[in-house]
N, C-alpha and C positions, 0 to 999 in steps of 0.2 A: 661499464659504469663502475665496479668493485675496483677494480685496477684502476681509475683516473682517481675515486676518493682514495688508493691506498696511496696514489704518488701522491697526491694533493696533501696529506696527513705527513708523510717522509719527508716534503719539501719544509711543511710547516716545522715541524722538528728540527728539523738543521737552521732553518732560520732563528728560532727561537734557544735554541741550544745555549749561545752564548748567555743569554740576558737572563735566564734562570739556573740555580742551584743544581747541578747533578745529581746530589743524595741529600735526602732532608735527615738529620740525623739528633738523635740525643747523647750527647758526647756519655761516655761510661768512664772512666778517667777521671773525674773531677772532684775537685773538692768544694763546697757550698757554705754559704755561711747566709742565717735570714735576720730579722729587723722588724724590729716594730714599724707600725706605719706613720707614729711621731719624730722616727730617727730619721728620717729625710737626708737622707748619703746625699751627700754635694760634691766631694774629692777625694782621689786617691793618690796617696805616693808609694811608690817601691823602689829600694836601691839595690839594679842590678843584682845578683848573686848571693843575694839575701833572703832569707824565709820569713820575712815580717811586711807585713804589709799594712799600713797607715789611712785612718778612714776620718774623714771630719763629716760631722751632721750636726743636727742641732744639738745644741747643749751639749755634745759628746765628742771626742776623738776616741777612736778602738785603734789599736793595737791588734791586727790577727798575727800570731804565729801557723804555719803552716807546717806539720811535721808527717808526715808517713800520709795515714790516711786519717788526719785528724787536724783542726782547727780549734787551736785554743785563742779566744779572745781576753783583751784586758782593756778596761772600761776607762779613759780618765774625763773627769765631769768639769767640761768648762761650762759653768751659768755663766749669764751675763751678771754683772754686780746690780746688787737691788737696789743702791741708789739709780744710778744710769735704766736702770727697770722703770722706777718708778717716775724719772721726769719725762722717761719716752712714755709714760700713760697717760700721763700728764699733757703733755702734747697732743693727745687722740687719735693718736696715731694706730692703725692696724694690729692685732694682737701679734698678729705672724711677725711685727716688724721689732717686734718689743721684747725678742729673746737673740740669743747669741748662734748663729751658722756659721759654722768653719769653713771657709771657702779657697784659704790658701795652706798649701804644709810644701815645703821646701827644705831641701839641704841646704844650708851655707855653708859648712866645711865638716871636715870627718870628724868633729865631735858635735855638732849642733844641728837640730833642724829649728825651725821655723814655725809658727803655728798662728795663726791669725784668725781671725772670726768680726764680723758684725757687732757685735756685744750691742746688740739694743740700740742702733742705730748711734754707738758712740766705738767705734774699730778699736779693735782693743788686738795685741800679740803676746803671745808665749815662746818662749826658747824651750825645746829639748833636748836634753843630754842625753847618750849612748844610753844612760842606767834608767830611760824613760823620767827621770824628772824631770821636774819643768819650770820654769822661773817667770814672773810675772815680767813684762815691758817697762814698770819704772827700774828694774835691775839694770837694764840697756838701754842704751839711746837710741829711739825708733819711734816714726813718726807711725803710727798704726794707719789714719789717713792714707795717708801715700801707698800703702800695699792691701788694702780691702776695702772693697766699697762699705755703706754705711748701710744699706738695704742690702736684703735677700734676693730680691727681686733683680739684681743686678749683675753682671758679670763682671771676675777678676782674672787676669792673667798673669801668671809669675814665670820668673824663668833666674835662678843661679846661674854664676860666671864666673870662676875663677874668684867666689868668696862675695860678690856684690849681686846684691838682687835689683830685677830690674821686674817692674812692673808695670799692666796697663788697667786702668780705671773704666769700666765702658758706664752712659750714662749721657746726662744733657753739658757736664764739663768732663768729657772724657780725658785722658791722658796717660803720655806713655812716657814713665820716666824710671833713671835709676835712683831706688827709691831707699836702698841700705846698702853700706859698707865702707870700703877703706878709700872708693875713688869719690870725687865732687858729685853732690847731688844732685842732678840736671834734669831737664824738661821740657814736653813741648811747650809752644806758644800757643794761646787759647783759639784762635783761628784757623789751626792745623789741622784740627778733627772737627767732625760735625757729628755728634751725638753718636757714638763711636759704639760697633758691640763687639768686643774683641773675643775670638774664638780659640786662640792658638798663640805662641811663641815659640823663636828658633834659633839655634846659635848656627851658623856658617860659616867652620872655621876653615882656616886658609894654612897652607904649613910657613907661610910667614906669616907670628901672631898680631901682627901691625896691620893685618888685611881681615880681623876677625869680624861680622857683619851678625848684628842680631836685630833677628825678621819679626814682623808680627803681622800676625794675620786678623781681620777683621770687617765685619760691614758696616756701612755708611750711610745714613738719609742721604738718598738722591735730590735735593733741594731742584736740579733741573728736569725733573719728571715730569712727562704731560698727563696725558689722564689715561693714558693706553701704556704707559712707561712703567718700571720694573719702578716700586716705591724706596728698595734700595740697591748696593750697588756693593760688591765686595773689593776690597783692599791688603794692600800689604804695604807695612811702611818699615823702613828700616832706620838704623843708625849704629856705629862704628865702634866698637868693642874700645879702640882708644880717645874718645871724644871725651875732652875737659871741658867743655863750654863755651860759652861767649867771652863778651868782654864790653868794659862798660854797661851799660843799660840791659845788657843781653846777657849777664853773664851766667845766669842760670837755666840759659835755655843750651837742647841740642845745635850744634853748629853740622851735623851732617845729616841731619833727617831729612827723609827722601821719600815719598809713596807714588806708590803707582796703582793702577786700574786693573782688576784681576779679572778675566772672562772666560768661563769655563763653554766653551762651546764658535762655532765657526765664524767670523764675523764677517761673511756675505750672509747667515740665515736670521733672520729676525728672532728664531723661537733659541737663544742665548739662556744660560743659567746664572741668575744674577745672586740668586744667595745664599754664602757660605755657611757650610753648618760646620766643618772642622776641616784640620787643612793638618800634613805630617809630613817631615822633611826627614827621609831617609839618608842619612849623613854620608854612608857606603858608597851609594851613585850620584849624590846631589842629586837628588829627587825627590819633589814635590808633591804630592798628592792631597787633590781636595776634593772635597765633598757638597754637593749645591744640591739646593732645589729652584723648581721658579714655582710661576705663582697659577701653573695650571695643573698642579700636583706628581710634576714627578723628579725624581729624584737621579744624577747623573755623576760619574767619577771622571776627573779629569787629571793630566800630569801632566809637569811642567818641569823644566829644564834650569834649575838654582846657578848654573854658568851664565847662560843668555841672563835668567835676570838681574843676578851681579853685573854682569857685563851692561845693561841697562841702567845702571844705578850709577854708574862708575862713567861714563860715557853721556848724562844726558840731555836732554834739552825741554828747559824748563815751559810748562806748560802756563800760557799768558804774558810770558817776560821777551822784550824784543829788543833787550838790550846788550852789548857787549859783553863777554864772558873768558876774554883772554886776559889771562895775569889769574884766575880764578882757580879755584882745586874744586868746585863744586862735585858732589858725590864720590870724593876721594878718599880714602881715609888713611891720616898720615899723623904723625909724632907729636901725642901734645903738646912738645915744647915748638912749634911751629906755629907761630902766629899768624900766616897765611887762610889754612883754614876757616879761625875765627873771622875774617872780613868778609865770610860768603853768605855769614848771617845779615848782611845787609839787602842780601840778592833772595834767600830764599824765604827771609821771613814773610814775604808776603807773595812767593813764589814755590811752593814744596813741592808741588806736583809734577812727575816727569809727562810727556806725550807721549809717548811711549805705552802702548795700551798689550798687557803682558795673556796672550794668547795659550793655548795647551800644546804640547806636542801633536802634530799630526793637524793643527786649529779644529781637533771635534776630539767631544768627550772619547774617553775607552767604552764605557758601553752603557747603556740609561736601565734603570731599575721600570720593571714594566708594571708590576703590582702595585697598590695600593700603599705600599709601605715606604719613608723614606729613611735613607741614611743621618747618623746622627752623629758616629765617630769614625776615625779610622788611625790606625795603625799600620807598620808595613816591616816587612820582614825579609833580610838578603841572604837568600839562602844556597848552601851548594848542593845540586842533586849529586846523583850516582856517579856521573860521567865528570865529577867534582866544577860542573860550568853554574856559575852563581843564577840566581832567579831572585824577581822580587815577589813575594807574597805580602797580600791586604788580610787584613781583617777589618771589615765594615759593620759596626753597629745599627742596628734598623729602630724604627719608632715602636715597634712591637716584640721590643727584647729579644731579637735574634742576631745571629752574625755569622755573615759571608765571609767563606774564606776563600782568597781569588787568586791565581796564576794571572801574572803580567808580564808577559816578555815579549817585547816590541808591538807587533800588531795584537798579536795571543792575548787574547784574554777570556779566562774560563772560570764560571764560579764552580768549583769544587764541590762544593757544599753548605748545604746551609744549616745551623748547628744551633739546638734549640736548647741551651743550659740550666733556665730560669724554670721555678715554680709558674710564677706569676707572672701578668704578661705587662709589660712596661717598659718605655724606652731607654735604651742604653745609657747612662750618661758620664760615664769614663773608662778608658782601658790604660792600661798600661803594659809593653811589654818587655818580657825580660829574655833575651837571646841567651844570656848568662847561664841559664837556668831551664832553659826550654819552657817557657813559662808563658801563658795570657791571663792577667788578670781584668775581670769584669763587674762592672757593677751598674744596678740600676738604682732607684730610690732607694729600694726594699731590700737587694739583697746583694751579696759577692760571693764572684766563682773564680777559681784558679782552673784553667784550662794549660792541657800538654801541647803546644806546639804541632809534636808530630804525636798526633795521636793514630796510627798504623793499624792499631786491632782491629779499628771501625771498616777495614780492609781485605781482614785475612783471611776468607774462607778458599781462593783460589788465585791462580798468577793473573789470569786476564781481572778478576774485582781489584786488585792491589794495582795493576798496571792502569789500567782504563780509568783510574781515580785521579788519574795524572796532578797528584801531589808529590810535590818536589820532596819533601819528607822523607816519604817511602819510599820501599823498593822492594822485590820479592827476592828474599831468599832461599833459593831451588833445593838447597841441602837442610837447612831445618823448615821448607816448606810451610812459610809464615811472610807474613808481609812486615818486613821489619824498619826503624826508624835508618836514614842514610846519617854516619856520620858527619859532625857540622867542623870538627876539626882536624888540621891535615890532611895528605892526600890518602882519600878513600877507594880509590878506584880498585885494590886488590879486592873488596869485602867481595865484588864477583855477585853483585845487586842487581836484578831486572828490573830496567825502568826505563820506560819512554815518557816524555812529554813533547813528541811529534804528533801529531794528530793522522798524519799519514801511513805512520810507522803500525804493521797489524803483524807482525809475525815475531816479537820478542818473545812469547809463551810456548812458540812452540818447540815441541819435543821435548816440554815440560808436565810431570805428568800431573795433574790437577786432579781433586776427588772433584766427583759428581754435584752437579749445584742444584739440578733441578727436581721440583716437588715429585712425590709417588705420584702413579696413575690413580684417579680416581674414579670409582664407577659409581654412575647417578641412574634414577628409573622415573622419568617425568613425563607429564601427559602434556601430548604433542599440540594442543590445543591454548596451553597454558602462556603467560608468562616469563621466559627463565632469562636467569642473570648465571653467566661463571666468569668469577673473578678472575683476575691474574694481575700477583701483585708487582709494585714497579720495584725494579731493582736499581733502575736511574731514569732521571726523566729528562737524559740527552737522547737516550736509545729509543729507535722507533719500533712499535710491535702489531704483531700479526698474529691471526688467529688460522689456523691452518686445520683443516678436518681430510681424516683420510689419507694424510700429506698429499692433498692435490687440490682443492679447492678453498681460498682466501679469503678471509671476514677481515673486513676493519673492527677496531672499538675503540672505543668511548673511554678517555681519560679522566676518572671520577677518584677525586681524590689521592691515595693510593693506593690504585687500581687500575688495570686498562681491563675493562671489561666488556665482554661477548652480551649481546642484549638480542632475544626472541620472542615476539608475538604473532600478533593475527598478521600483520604487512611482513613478516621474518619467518616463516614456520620454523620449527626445529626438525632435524632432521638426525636417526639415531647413527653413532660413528664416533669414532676416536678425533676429540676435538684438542688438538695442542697450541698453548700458546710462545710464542719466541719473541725473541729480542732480539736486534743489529742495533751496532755501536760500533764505530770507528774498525769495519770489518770482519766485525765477531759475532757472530750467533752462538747465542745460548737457547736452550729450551726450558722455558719456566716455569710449566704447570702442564698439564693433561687430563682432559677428564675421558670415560667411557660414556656415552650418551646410550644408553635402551629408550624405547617407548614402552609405558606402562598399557596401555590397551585403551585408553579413556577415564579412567578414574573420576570420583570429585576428588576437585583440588583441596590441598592442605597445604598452609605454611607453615614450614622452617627456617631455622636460623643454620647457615654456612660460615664458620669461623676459619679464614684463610690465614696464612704465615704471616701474612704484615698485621693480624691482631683486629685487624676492621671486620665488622657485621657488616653482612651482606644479606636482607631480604630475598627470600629464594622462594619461588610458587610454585607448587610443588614440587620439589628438586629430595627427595630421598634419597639417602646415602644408604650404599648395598653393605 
């Protein structure tokens, strides 16, 4: 019966292995920065290679500088102007709605960013200069409208290109247009979206810049939902980095917008992920990654292939339209001195939708979040391990201020870890990252962290912790016997790095000589009548463990927190003997803890408190330490 629950328990593990974190961890590496709980963080920008990092909240843009081991901030105070204050109070309108949130900050070229905010439900913009000055929006010609919504309550997406910003409006007149700069100001038609909440934007460049495709991601009232149907339904709509517009009556609209139907999950299975929380296009591999939930709480990652759905866009057949389509460019994108294009605004103004219904690689998520918590952002990372062969890495924002960081390569997918940075617990609501720099910035309402990339140390006590962590990052170095970061530029392959990310692969460590990982022996004197609990804390919670007495006869236990602990009472006697606990993982055993078990003779019982390595109290009836 002991050996059917220990295979039952090994089986369970390897099942569940992929869909939970490896090592739950508090990154040591970081640098932090906190917030009042009126400062309400809304966005962040970073450029690349840069130590400043750009924060908008209410009434405030911050400036953090990041230097060594220290963040200095600089404060500059956008209010909304008191008149536009006081007709929005005038109005009755919400108090929350009647102050200025910065919800957009963008580059437009190498001396200027961008700065936008709400102002009191009347958008107001700022330009800044390299010297952090800032110039008000009557200095420049800019429609504030057009690039920030007018409430808080609402989402904006921006996206620079080559000096012109393009932006989408989410709301009951959503829209997605290019909204400043040197090219024509253009836009959807009012029928094109339907109350639009846009998550994400994306450039998809092509190396001929005629074929340049910027994406946007977003979800939809599903107007055909029945009463058992998803209430909405995620999208991506694109149009043509060179598109001038209509002509005649149309001339202010896009002539190459195109959307299609985004479904994260299999479409023979009913139980589909229909709604997107963020979506990242990894430019490296043309690769997509988004983030869903549905509507029975759980949360799932999918990836999608940016060729097929160019290729979809460029190729398609209009959804409702059963008319002729030769002599047309529809979804093409070509030379705006070509008057062709313009004539396909007759075909799509009241036809934008492809049939084409844009499925995952593989048509099923990479793997579904099984806890409680859902995903909120992601980012993704193209990275070269040891054997210099590139890898993609996620970083997954959670609703509970954590973030998974996950190995993707092809079927493989392994959450690493899950990395708990924040004081306070609160959902993720921007990352940004900087490969430039080895860099992740993170922020929730309340507060920003800058995280290392490869953070290695969280690794180094021996070769199998550093290998079996199977981040492409690291690697163990045998000569200064340290888990150290793999270089990301040129070819590495001399540095003479140990590192597998095969899961089958168990003999890279050996005949490397490792210090000893596991606890002293411990000797306890407890009456056999009693109670007893002994710890044994988890060093990963992919590895399956055993409790071994004697080294010949086998305990299961009980995964409590972190802990896999030994539990005896009246249906368990104790029994006295050399009680050890072990760990297997991907062909390795470790030995993690040991206790001496004596019988005290009968004693009355007394509690103690037992303080194990992982820092957790553990309730012990009478369990005496000798």
């Amino acid at each position: 019966m002991t050996a059917l629950r220990l295979c039952f328990f090994s089986l369970f593990c390897l099942a569940a292995s992929q869909k939970i974190p490896r090592l739950k961890l508090i990154p040591t590496d970081r640098l932090n920065a906190s917030f009042a709980e009126k400062a309400e963080l809304l966005v962040l920008f970073h450029d690349a290679g840069s130590d400043q990092l750009f924060i908008g909240g209410r009434e405030q843009l911050w400036i953090l500088t990041f230097k060594d081991s220290a963040v200095t901030p600089t404060q500059i105070q956008l209010s909304a102007d008191e008149k536009v204050k006081a007709d929005c109070k005038k109005k009755q309108r919400a108090d929350q709605e009647c102050h200025n949130f910065i919800k957009v900050i963008q580059r437009l070229n190498a001396t200027n960013i961008i700065v936008c905010g709400t102002n009191a439900a009347s958008p107001k913009c700022w330009l800044l200069d390299n010297n952090n000055t800032y110039y008000e929006s009557h200095t420049f010609k800019i429609n504030a409208g057009n690039i920030v919504p007018a409430l808080p309550s609402q989402t904006a997406v921006t996206i620079a290109v080559d000096g012109n910003l393009y932006s989408a409006l989410s709301g009951s007149k959503s829209i997605i247009q290019r909204s400043y700069g040197t090219k024509r100001l253009i836009k959807t038609e009012d029928n094109w979206l339907t109350r639009a909440e846009f998550v994400s934007a994306a450039l998809l460049a092509d190396s001929n810049k005629v074929n340049d495709e910027i994406y946007f991601f977003y979800n939809e009232v599903n107007n055909s939902a029945g009463l058992d149907d998803e209430p909405y339904k995620a999208q991506l709509g694109r149009v043509c980095k060179v598109d001038e517009g209509g002509k005649n009556m149309l001339i202010d609209s896009w002539t190459t917008f195109l959307k299609a139907r985004l479904v994260c999950g299999d479409p023979r299975d009913p139980k589909r992920f229909h709604h997107l929380r963020d979506a990242f296009l990894l430019k490296e591999s043309r690769t997509l990654y988004g983030v869903f939930s549905s509507s029975w709480g759980k949360a799932a990652v999918c990836k999608y292939s940016m060729n097929e759905i160019s290729s979809a866009f460029k190729t398609p057949k209009l959804k409702g339209y059963t008319g002729p389509l030769s002599g047309y460019r529809i979804g093409t994108c070509i030379s705006p001195s070509s008057q062709t294009q313009k004539n396909t605004l007759t075909i799509i103004k009241d036809h934008p939708e492809i049939e084409t219904v844009i499925y995952p690689e593989g048509q099923h998520p990479l793997y579904l979040l099984e806890n409680n918590e859902n995903y909120t952002r992601v980012v993704a990372d193209r990275v070269r391990d040891a054997s210099n062969v590139t890898r993609d890495v996620l970083f997954l924002g959670t609703d509970q201020g954590k973030i998974h960081k996950v190995l993707q390569n092809g079927e493989q997918t392994v959450i690493i870890a899950e990395l708990s940075p924040f004081k306070k617990e609160a959902p993720i609501s921007s990352m940004v990252l900087d490969t430039t720099m080895g860099h992740l910035y993170v922020s929730t309402e309340f507060e920003v962290v800058r995280l290392l990339l490869a953070d290695c140390d969280q690794y180094k006590d021996t070769c199998w912790n550093c290998v079996l962590a199977r981040d492409p990052y690291c690697g163990w170095d045998p000569n200064g016997k340290t888990c150290s970061a793999v270089a990301q530029s040129g070819n590495h392959t001399s540095l003479r790095l140990l590192q597998s990310l095969d899961p089958q692969s168990t003999d890279v460590c050996k005949g490397v000589e490792d210090q000893k990982n596991q606890e002293a022996l411990k000797k306890v004197s407890v009456d056999p009548t009693s109670y007893i609990y002994l710890p044994c804390p988890l060093r990963s919670y992919h590895a399956t463990y055993t409790w071994i007495k004697d080294d010949s006869k086998e305990y299961p236990c009980s995964i409590d927190r972190e802990s896999c602990t030994l539990h005896f009472g009246e249906s368990n006697p104790m029994g006295q003997g050399i009680f050890k606990c072990t760990s297997k993982e991907e062909g390795y055993r470790e030995e993690i803890t040991a206790y001496e078990v004596t019988l005290n003779g009968g004693r009355m019982p007394e509690v103690s408190l037992v303080v194990v390595a992982t820092g957790i109290l553990f309730l012990a009836i009478t369990i005496l330490l000798l």
